[in-house]
matplotlib code that plots the C-alpha trace (Angstrom):
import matplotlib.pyplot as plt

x = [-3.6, -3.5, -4.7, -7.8, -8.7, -8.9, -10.7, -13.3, -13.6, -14.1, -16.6, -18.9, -18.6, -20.3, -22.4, -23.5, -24.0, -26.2, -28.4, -28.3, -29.1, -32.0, -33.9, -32.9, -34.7, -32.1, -32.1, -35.1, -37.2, -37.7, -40.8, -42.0, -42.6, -44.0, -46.0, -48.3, -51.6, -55.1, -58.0, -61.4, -61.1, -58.8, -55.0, -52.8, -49.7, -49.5, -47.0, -47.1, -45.3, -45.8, -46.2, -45.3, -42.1, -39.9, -37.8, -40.9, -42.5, -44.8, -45.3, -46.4, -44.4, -46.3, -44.4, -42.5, -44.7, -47.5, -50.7, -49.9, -47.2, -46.3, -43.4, -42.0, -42.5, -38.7, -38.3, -40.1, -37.6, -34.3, -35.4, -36.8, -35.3, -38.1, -38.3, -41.7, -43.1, -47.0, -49.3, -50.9, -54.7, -56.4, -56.3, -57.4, -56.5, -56.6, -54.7, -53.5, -55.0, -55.2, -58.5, -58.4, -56.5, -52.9, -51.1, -47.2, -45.9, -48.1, -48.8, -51.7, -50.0, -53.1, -57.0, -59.0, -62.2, -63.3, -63.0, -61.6, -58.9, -55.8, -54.9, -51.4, -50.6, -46.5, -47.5, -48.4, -52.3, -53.9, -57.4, -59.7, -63.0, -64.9, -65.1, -67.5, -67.3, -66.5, -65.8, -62.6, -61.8, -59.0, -56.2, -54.2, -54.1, -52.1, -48.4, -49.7, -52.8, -54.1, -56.8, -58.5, -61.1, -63.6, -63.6, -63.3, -63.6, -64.5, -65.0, -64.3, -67.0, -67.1, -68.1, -68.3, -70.3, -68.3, -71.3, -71.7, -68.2, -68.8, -66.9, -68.5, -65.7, -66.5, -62.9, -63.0, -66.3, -65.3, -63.4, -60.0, -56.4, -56.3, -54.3, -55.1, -54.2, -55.2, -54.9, -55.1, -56.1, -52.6, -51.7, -49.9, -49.9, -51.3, -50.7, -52.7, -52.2, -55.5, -53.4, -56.8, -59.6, -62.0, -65.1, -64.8, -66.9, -65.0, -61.6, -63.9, -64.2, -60.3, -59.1, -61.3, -60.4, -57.0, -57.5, -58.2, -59.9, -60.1, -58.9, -59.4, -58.6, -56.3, -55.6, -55.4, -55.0, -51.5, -51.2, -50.1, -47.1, -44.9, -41.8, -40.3, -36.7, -34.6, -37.5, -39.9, -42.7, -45.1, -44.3, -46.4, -47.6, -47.3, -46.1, -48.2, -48.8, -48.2, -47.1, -47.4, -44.4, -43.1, -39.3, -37.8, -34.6, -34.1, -36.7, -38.8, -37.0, -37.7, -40.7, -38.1, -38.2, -41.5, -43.1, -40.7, -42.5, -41.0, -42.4, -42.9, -45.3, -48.1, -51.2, -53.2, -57.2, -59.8, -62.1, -62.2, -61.0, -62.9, -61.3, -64.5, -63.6, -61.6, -62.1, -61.3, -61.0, -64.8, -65.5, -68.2, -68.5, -71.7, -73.1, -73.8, -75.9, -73.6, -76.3, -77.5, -75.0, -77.2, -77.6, -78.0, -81.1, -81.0, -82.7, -79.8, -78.2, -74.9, -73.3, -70.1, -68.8, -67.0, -66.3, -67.9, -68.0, -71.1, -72.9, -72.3, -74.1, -76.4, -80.1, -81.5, -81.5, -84.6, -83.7, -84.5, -87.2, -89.7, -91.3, -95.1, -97.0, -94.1]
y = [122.8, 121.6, 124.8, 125.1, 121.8, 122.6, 125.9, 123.8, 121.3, 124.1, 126.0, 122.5, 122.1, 125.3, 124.9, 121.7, 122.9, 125.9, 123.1, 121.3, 124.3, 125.0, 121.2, 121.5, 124.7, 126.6, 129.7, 131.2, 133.2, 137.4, 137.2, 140.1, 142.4, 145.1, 145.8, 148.0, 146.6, 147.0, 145.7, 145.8, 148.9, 151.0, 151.0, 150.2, 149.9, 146.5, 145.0, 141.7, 139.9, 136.3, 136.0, 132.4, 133.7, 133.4, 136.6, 138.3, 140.9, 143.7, 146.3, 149.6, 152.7, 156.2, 159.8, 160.8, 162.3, 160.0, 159.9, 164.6, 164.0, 163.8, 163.4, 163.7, 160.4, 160.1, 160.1, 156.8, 155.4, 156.6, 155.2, 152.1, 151.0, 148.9, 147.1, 148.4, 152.0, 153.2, 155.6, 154.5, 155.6, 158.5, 161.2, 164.3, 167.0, 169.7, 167.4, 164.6, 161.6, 158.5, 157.5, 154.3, 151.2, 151.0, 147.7, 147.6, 144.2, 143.2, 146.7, 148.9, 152.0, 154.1, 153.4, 155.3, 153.2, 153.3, 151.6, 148.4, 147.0, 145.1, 142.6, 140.2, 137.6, 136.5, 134.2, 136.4, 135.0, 138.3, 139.5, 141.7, 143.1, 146.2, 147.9, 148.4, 152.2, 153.7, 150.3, 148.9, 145.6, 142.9, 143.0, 140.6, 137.7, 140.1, 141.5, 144.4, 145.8, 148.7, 149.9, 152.5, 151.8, 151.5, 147.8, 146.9, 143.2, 140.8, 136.7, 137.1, 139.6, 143.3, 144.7, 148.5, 150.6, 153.9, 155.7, 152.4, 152.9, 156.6, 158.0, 161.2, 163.5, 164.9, 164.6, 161.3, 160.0, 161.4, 159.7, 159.9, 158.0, 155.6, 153.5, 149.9, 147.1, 143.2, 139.4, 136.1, 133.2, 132.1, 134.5, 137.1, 140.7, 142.8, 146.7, 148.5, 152.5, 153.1, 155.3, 156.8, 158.4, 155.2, 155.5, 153.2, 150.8, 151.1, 149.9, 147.3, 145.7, 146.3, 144.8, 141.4, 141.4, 141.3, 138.6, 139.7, 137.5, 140.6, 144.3, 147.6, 151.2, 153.3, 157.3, 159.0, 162.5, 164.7, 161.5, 159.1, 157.3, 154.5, 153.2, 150.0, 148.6, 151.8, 154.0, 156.4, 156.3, 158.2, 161.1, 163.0, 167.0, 166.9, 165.4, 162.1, 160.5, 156.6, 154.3, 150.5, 148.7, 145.5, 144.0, 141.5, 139.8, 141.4, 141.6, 144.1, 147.2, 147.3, 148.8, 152.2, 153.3, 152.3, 153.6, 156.6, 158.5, 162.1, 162.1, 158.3, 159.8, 161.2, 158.4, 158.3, 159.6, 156.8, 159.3, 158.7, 160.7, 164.4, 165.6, 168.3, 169.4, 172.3, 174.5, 172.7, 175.2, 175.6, 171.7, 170.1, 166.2, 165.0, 161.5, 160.4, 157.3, 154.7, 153.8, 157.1, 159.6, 161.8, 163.4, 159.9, 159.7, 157.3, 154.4, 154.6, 151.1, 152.0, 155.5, 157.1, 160.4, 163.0, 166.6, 168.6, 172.4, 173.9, 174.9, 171.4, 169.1, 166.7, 167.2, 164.0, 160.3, 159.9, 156.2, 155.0, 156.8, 156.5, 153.3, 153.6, 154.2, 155.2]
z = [0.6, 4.2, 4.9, 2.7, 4.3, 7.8, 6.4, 4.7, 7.6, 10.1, 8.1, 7.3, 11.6, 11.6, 9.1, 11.3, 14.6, 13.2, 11.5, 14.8, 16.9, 14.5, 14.9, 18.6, 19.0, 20.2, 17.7, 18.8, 16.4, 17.8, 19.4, 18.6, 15.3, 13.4, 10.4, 8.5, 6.5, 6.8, 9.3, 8.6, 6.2, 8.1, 7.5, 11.0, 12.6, 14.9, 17.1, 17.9, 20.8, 21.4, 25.8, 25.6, 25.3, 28.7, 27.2, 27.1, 30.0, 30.3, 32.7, 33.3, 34.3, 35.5, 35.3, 38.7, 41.4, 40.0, 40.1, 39.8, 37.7, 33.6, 31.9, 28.1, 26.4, 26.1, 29.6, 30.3, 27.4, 29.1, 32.2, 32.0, 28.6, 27.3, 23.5, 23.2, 24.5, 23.8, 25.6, 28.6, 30.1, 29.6, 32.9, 33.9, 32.1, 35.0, 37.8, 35.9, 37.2, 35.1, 34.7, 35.8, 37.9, 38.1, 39.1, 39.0, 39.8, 42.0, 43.8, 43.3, 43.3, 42.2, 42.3, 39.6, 39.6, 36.3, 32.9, 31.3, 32.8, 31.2, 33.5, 33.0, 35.7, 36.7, 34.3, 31.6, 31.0, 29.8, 31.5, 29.7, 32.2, 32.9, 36.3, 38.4, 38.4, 41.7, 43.2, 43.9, 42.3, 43.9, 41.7, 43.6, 41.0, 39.0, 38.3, 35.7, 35.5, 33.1, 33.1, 30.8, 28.3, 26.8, 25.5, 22.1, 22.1, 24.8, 24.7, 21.1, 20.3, 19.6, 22.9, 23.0, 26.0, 26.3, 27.9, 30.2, 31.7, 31.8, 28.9, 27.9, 26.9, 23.2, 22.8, 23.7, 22.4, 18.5, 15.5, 16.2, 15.5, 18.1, 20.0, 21.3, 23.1, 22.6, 22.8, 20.7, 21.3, 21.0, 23.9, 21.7, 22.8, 19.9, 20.2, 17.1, 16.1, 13.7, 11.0, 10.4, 12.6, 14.0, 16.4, 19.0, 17.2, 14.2, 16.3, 17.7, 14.5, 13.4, 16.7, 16.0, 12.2, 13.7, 16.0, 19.0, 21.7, 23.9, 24.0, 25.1, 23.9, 25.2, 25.3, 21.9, 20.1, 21.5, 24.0, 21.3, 21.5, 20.1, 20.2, 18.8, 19.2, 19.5, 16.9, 18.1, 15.2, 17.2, 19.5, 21.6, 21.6, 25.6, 28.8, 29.6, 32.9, 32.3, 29.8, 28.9, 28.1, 26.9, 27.4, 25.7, 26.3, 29.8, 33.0, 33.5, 35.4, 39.5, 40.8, 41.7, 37.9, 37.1, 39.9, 40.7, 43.7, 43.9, 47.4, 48.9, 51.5, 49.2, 48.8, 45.8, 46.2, 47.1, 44.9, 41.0, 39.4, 38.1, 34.7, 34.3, 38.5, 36.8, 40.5, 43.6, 45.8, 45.4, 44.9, 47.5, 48.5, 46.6, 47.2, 43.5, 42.4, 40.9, 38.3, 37.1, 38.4, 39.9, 43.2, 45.4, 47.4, 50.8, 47.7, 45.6, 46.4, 45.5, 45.6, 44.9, 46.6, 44.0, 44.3, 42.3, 41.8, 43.6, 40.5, 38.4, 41.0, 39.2, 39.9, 42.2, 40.5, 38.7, 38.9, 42.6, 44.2, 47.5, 47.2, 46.5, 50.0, 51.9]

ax = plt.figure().add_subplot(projection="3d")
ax.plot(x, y, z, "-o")
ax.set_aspect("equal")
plt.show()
């Protein structure tokens, strides 16, 4: 009897600390989960992690030998051990250059010039802005920046320019299943897989349906990726250069497995990258017109220099011409 007692008494103390814990706050919901539904039509996957979490970071990690280098999408896993995995940013398909900025805590470890950028400070306030294409931007407000494109949403509006930010690939451009990145007004992280083909304008309307105060697309087709607390859902057909990643629970890993330089003396271009430059060794400088992207002419006010193969240079900008009476 004594014993059933002390049994009783010692499971009702339990019972009261867990009710204690719970008004106190202590037992702290998972900030993050997963479901399946539909958005505006079109049936998706979504992740949602709540950044007001403190057990709750996001970086980015690029293949070994980056900005040249890919790796199996299982790779990034084993190393950096996140919570959440997905495809990064489109690159080049002949040299494998990601198409646009790349900020890993704090460092801007490649410069692509190009796009929409995903920018996170320390303390995880999300940034959602185009780039000036061939201009470099100052990341330095920020730990993690992404950038890829085009943009889906912006200031709470469905904001899609693909040509403006120099998206032109057919590949690219087409309905496709795609993957995205966003965020609330409530500062939650929303990753979205479209489980159906979408235009860009199409996953412009899904992302706001869902919430979104601003987000971006990111790179789609045999580049798609997902994994989710020890489950890969989505694997991809080949070796991709970058992904974006999310931890809870634990810090983000150091910069030496995110960034993991096979050889620390090689520097990034300062040229965007050229996924159509499928020659080098016959490639010329060009001056191109950053509004037009034709041949610049000495009135083009801003220019950008590419290589391009001899017999794919752009005929002169038809934008900025002699002044009348010159």
């Amino acid at each position: 009897m004594w014993k059933l007692c002390c049994e009783g008494a010692q499971k009702m103390m339990i019972s009261v600390l867990l009710i204690t814990n719970l008004l106190l706050g202590r037992v702290q919901a998972q900030p993050d989960k997963m479901w399946t539904g539909s958005a505006a039509g079109s049936s998706v996957r979504v992740i949602s992690v709540d950044l007001k979490d403190p057990r709750v970071s996001v970086s980015v990690a690029v293949a070994k030998g980056s900005p040249y280098g890919v790796e199996p999408f299982h790779a990034f896993i084993s190393r950096t051990k996140p919570t959440v995995c997905i495809n990064g940013a489109y690159a080049s398909k002949t040299d494998f250059r990601p198409v646009g900025d790349i900020v890993i805590k704090g460092k801007l470890v490649y410069s692509g010039l190009m796009g929409t950028a995903f920018c996170i400070t320390k303390d995880k306030q999300v940034a959602v802005k185009r780039v000036i294409y061939g201009h470099a931007s100052d990341w330095t407000p920020y730990e993690t920046v992404l950038a890829c494109g085009p943009a889906l949403v912006l200031n709470g509006k469905v904001d899609v320019l693909p040509e403006f930010e120099r998206f032109s690939d057919p590949h690219v451009m087409g309905a496709t299943k795609r993957m995205g990145i966003g965020v609330t007004r409530e500062n939650h992280l929303l990753i979205v897989h479209t489980l159906s083909s979408v235009s860009f304008l199409q996953f412009g309307k899904i992302m706001l349906s869902l919430g979104c105060r601003d987000a971006m697309n990111l790179d789609a087709g045999a580049s798609l990726g997902m994994y989710y607390r020890g489950n890969t859902l989505l694997t991809p057909s080949r070796h991709i250069t970058n992904v974006f990643e999310v931890h809870v629970g634990t810090p983000a890993p150091d910069i030496s497995l995110l960034y993991p330089q096979a050889n620390p003396t090689s520097r990034p271009p300062a040229s965007p990258p050229d996924p159509g430059n499928s020659n080098a060794k016959t490639a010329v400088a060009v001056s191109l017109c950053a509004d037009s992207m034709g041949k610049a002419s000495t009135y083009c006010p801003q220019t950008v220099k590419r290589r391009l193969p001899a017999n794919k240079i752009p005929r002169p900008c038809p934008f900025h011409k002699r002044p009348p009476g010159e």
